[in-house]
PLY file of the C-alpha trace (Angstrom):
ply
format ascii 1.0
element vertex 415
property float x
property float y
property float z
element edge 414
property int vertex1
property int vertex2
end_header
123.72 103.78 109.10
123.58 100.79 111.75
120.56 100.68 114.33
120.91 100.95 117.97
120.91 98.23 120.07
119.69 98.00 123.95
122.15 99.44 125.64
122.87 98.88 129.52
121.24 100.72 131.95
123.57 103.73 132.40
123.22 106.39 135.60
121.49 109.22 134.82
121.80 111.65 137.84
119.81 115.13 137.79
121.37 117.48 135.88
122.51 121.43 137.16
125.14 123.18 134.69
126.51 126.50 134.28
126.21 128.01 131.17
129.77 129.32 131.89
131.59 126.10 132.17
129.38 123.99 129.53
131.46 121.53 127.85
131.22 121.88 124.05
130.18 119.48 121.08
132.10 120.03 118.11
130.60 118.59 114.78
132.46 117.43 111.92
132.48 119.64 108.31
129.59 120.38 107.10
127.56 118.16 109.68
124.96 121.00 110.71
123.22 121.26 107.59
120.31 119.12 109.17
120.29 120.85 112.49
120.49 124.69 110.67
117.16 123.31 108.66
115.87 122.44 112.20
116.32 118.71 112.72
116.85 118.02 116.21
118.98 114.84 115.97
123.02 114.52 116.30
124.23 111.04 115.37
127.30 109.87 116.99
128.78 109.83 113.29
128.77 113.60 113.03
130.61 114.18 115.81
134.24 115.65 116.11
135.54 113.63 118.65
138.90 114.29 118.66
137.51 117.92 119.28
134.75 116.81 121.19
135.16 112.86 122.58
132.31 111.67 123.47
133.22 109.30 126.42
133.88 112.35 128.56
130.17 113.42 128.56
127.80 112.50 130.94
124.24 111.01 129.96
121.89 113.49 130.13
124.40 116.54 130.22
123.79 120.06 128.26
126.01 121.03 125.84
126.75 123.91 123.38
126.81 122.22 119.71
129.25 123.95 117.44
130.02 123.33 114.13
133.94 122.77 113.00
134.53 125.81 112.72
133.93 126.88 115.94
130.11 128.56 115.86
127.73 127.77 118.73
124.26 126.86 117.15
122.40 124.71 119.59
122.12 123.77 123.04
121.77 119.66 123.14
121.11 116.32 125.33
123.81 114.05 125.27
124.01 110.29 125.65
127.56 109.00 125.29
126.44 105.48 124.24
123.28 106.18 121.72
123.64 106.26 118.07
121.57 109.30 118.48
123.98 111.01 120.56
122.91 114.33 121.13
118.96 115.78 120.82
118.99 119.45 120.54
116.14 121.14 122.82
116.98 124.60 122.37
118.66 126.84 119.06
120.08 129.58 121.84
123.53 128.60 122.43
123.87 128.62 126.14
120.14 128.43 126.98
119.73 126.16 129.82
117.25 123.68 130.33
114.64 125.23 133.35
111.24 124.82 135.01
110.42 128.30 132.68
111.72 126.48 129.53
109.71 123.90 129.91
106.80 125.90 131.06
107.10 127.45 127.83
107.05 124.52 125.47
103.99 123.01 127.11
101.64 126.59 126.89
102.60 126.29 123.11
101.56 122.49 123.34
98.82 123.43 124.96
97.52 126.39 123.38
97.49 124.13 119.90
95.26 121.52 122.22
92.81 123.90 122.96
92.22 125.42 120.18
91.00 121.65 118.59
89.29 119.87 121.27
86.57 121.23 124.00
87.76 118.19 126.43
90.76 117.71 128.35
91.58 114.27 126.72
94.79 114.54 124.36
98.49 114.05 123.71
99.71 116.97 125.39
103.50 116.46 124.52
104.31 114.72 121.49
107.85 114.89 122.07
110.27 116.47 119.17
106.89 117.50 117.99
106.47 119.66 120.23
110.30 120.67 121.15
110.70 118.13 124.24
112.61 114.93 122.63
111.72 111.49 123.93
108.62 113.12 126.11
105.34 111.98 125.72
102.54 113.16 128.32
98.91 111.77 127.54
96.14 113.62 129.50
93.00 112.29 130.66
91.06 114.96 132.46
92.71 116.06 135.55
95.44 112.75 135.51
98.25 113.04 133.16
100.44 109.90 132.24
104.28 110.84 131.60
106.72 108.47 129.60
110.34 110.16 129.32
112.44 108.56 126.32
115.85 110.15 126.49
118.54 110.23 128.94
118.62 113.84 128.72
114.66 114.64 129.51
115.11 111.91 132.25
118.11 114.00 134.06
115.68 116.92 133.80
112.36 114.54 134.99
111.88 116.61 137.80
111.60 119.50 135.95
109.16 118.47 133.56
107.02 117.69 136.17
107.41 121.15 138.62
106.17 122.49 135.09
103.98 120.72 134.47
102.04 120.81 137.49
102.58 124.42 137.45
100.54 124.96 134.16
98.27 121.97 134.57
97.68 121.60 138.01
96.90 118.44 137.39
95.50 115.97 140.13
98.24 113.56 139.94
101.22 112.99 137.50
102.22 108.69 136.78
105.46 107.68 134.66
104.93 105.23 132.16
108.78 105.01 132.03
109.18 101.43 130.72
109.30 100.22 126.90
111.62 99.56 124.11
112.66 103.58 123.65
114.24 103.75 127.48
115.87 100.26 126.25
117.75 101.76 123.55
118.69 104.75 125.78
119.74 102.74 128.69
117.39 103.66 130.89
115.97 101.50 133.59
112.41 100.77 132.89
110.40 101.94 136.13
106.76 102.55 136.45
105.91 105.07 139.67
103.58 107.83 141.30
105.23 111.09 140.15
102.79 113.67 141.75
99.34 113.82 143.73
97.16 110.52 143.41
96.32 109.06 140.05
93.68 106.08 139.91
94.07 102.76 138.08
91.59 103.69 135.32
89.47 106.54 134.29
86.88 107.26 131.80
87.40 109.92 128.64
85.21 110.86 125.63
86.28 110.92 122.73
83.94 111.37 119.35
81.03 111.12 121.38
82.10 107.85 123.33
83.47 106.77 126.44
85.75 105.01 127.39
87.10 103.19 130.46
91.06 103.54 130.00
93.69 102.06 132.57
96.15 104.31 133.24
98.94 102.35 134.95
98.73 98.55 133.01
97.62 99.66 129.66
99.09 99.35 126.61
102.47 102.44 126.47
100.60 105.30 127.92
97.41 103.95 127.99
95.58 105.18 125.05
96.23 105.73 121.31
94.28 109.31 120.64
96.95 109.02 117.52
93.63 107.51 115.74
91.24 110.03 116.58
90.24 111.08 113.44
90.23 108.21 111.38
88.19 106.53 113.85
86.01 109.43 113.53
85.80 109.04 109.45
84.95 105.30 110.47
81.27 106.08 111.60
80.84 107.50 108.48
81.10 104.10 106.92
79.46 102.13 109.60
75.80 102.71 109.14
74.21 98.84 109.09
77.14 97.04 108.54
79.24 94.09 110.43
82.83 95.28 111.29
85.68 92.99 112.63
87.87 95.44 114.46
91.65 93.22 114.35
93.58 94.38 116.47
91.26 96.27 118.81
92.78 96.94 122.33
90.23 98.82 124.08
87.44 99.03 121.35
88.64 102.52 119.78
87.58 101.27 115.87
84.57 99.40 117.11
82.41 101.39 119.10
83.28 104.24 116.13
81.76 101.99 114.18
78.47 101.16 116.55
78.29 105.26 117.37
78.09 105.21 113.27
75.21 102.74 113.19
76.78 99.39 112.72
74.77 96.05 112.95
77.92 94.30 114.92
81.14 94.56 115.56
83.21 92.34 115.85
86.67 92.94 118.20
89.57 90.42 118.18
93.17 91.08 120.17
95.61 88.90 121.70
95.12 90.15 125.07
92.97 89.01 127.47
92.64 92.55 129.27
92.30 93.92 125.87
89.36 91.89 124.83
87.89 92.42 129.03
88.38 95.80 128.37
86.84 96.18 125.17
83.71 94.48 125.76
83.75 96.69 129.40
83.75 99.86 127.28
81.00 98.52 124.69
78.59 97.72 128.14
79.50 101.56 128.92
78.51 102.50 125.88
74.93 100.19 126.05
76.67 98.32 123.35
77.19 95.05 124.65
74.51 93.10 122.80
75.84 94.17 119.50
80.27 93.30 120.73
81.83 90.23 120.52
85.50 89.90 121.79
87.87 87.20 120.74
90.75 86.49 122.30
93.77 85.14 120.57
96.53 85.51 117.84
95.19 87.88 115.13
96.38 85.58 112.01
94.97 82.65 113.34
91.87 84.05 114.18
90.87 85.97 111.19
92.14 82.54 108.92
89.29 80.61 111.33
86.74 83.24 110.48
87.73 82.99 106.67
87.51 79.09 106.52
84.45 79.28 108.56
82.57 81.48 106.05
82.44 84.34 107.93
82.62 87.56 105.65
82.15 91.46 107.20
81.29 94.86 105.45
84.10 96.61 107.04
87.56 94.77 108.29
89.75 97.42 110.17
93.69 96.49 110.83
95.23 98.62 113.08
98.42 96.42 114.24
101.45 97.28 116.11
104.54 98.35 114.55
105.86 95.24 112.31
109.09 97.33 111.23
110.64 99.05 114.14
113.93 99.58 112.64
115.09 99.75 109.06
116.89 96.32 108.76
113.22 94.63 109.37
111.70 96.47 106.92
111.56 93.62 104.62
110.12 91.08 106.45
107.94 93.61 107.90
106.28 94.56 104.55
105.90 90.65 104.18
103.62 91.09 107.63
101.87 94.16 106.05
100.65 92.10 102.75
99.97 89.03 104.67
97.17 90.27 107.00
96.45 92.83 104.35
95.38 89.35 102.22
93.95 87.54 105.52
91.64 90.45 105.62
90.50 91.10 102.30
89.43 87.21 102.29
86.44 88.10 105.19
85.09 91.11 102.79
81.88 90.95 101.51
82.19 92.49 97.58
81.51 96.14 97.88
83.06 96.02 101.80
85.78 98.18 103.04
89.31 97.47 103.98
90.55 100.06 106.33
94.36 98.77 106.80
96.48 101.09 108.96
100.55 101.27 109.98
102.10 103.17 112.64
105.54 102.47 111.29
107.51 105.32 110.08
109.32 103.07 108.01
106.87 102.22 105.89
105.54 105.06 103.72
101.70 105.47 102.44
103.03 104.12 98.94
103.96 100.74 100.44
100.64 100.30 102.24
98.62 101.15 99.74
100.39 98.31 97.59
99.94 95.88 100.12
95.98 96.93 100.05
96.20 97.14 96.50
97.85 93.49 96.47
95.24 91.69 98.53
92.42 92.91 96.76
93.65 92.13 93.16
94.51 88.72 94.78
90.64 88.67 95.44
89.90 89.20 91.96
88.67 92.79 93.40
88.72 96.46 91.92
90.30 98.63 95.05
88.73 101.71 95.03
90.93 104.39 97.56
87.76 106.07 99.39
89.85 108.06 102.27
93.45 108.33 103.54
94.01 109.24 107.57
96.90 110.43 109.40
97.89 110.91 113.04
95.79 113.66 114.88
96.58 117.14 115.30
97.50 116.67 118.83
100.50 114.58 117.40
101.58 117.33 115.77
104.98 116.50 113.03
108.09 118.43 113.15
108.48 119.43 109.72
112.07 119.19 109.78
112.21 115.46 111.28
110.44 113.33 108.96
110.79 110.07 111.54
107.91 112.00 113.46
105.45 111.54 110.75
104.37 107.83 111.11
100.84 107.01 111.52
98.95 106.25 108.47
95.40 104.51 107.41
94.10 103.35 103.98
90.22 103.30 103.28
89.73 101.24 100.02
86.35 99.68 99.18
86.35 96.46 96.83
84.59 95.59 93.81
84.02 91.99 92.69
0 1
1 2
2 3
3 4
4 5
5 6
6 7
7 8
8 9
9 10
10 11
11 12
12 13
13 14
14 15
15 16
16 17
17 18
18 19
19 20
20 21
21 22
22 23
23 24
24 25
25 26
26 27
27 28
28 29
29 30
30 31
31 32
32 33
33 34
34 35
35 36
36 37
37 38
38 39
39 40
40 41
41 42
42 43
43 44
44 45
45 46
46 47
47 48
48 49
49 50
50 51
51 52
52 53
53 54
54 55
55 56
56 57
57 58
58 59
59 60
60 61
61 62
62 63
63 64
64 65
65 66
66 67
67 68
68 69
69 70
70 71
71 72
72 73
73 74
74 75
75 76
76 77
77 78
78 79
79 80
80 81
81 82
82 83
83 84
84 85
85 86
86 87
87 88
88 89
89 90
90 91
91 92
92 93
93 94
94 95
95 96
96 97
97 98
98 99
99 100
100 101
101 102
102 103
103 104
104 105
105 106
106 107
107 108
108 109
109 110
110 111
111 112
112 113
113 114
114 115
115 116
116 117
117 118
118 119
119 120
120 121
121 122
122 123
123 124
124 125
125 126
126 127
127 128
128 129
129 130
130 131
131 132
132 133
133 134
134 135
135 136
136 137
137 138
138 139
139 140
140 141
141 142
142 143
143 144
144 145
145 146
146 147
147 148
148 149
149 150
150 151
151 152
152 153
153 154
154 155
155 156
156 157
157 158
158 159
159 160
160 161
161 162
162 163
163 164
164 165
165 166
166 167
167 168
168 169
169 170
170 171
171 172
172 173
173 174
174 175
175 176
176 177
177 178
178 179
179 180
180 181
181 182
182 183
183 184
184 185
185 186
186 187
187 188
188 189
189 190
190 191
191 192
192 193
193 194
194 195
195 196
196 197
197 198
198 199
199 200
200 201
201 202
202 203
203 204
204 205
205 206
206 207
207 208
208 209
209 210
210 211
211 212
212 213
213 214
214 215
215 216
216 217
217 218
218 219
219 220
220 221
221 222
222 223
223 224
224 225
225 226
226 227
227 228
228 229
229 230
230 231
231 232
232 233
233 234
234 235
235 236
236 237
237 238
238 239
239 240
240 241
241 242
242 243
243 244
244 245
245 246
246 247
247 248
248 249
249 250
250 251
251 252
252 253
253 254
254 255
255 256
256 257
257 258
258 259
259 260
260 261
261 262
262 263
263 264
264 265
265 266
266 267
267 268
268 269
269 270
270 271
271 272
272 273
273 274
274 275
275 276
276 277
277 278
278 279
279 280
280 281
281 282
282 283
283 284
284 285
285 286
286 287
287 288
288 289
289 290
290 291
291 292
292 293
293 294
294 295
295 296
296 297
297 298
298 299
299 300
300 301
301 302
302 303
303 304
304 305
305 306
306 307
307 308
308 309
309 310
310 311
311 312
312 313
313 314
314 315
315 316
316 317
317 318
318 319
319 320
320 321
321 322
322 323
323 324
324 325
325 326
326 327
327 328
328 329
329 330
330 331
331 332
332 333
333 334
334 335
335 336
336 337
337 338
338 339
339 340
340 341
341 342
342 343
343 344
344 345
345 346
346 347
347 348
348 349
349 350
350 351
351 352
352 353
353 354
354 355
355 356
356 357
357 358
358 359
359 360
360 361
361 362
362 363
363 364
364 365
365 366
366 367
367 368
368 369
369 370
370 371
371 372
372 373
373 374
374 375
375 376
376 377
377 378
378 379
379 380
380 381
381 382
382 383
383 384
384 385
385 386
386 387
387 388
388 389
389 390
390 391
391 392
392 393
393 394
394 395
395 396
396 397
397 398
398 399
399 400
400 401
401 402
402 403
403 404
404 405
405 406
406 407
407 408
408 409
409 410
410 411
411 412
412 413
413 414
């Protein structure tokens, strides 16, 4: 199956329909096996479109999806010019997508929130997760940050956010609608005040630390509670040791690793308000004498450190995606066992290597090779201590394996 490509921006105008005269998507034979076992995706591939041509329907318009022989099974999304043509949102043929929908998707989001974490500081809406494709809404407190994926959520935006102030009542609402995902959908990338007043930055606790997080320039939505736990299984293996934290952002794996009793910590990112902002967040945190923030191109850096003699007890790699689409998977692997290597050369024997991926391409198998690799390489026994996974507020659709992507490998080495 080919990858999408950016597409141009296309108009996506508020959508109102009448279940009476909704237009109709006919799949091909046999196409709604994946949708009857509750996937949520309709490729443009699977489409009748002789039945059903595509180029008639607007982006972001609700359809009935039936299969070739004529049964309505789904209500859907469509975009016209995605290779994911269709996203199904409800399994009620003729259900239409309303404020009391909506409303009822986020009190099941929510409920599963609350009944995990005392504070208000979460993924709220993990979308397909949690029924809503393309919709992701991070709180922090009383702000919540909105980034809306799909042309059909964005025909609907102000929808999702009568709802969600309705439920919430939240102080203020801000769209974090820019980013690669809007590319591929066409959608014009636009960051704007949705609802009340939201401020540049705010601070939220998480595992017992705080944090100063920007809300309107950070990094997607502004914070990646995806690592929660595995930060949290980080202090465990902090106590007295010197951590280089690759990758860092904000701080997340290094002031884990200073709540845990670390000596130092180490925090190196190729952005300058990434590095200001981590060492900001390890002053909140009366950690500052024990942070030191390095600002430039991960690779290079950690090579420096290595031919400088510098060795740590724990190395943590959380990097961005390196295989975003399927066709890059093998050079992306290549990426994976490079800085895998690059980081198993600054271990001290007996140190930990905790080497993480938040690309659904590549499955725990493959980065546990590429850990596996750079010890051997080392002459080192690897010793698999602890495996992580994204937190409970990013919660998987069992039917849609794509939303199972975050992954972390704890493996000690032996000399």
């Amino acid at each position: 199956m080919t990858e999408p490509s950016e597409l141009p921006e296309l108009p996506v105008e508020p959508v109102e329909s009448n279940p009476e005269s909704q237009r109709r998507l006919y799949l091909k034979k046999n196409e709604e096996r994946r949708l009857l076992a509750g996937h949520l995706w309709i490729y443009s591939n699977e489409v009748d479109t002789v039945k059903s041509p595509l180029k008639m329907c607007q982006a972001g318009e609700q359809v009935i999806v039936h299969t070739s022989r004529g049964k309505p099974i789904a209500m859907a999304c469509v975009n016209p010019q995605s290779l994911i043509c269709a996203r199904v949102y409800s399994n009620l043929p003729g259900e239409m997508m309303s404020v009391e929908l909506i409303e009822r998707r986020i009190a099941a989001a929510l409920a599963l929130r609350e009944t995990f974490y005392n504070e208000p500081y979460y993924r709220l809406i993990h979308g397909e997760g949690d029924w809503l494709p393309g919709v992701i809404v991070d709180r922090y407190g009383d702000y919540l940050v909105m980034q809306i994926n799909t042309a059909g959520m964005q025909a609907v935006q102000d929808l999702l956010i009568e709802a969600l102030v309705l439920q919430l009542k939240p102080a203020g609402i801000f769209l974090r609608n820019s980013g690669a995902f809007r590319a591929l959908e066409g959608l014009p990338q636009e960051d704007c005040l949705a609802f009340g007043e939201v401020p540049d930055s705010t601070t939220i606790v998480e595992n017992g630390v705080r944090y100063n997080i920007p809300l309107k320039t950070g990094q997607k939505t502004g914070w990646f509670y995806d690592h929660r736990d595995n930060r949290l299984a980080l202090q465990g293996f902090s106590q007295g040791k010197r951590v280089l934290d690759a990758y860092s952002y904000l701080g997340g794996w290094g002031l884990n690793a200073l709540k845990g009793g670390a000596e130092h910590v180490t925090a190196v990112d190729s952005s300058s308000a990434a590095v200001e902002g981590g060492e900001c967040n390890a002053a909140l945190n009366d950690f500052a004498d024990k942070w030191t923030g390095i600002k430039g191109d991960v690779g290079a850096v950690l090579r420096n450190l290595r031919d400088g003699g510098e060795q740590f007890d724990v190395v943590v790699l959380d990097p961005p995606a390196f295989i975003q689409r399927a066709k890059d998977k093998r050079k992306g692997v290549e990426k994976y066992r490079s800085i895998n290597a690059l980081a198993s050369g600054l271990l001290a024997t007996g140190g930990v290597l905790v080497s993480c991926s938040c690309s659904h391409h590549l499955v725990d198998a493959e980065l546990q090779r590429a850990v596996l690799h750079a010890g051997r390489n080392r002459g080192y026994g690897v010793q698999l201590i602890a495996r992580g996974h994204q937190g409970r507020d990013h919660p998987v659709n069992a039917a849609i394996p794509e939303t199972e992507y975050l992954k972390a490998v704890f493996a000690r080495m032996l000399g």
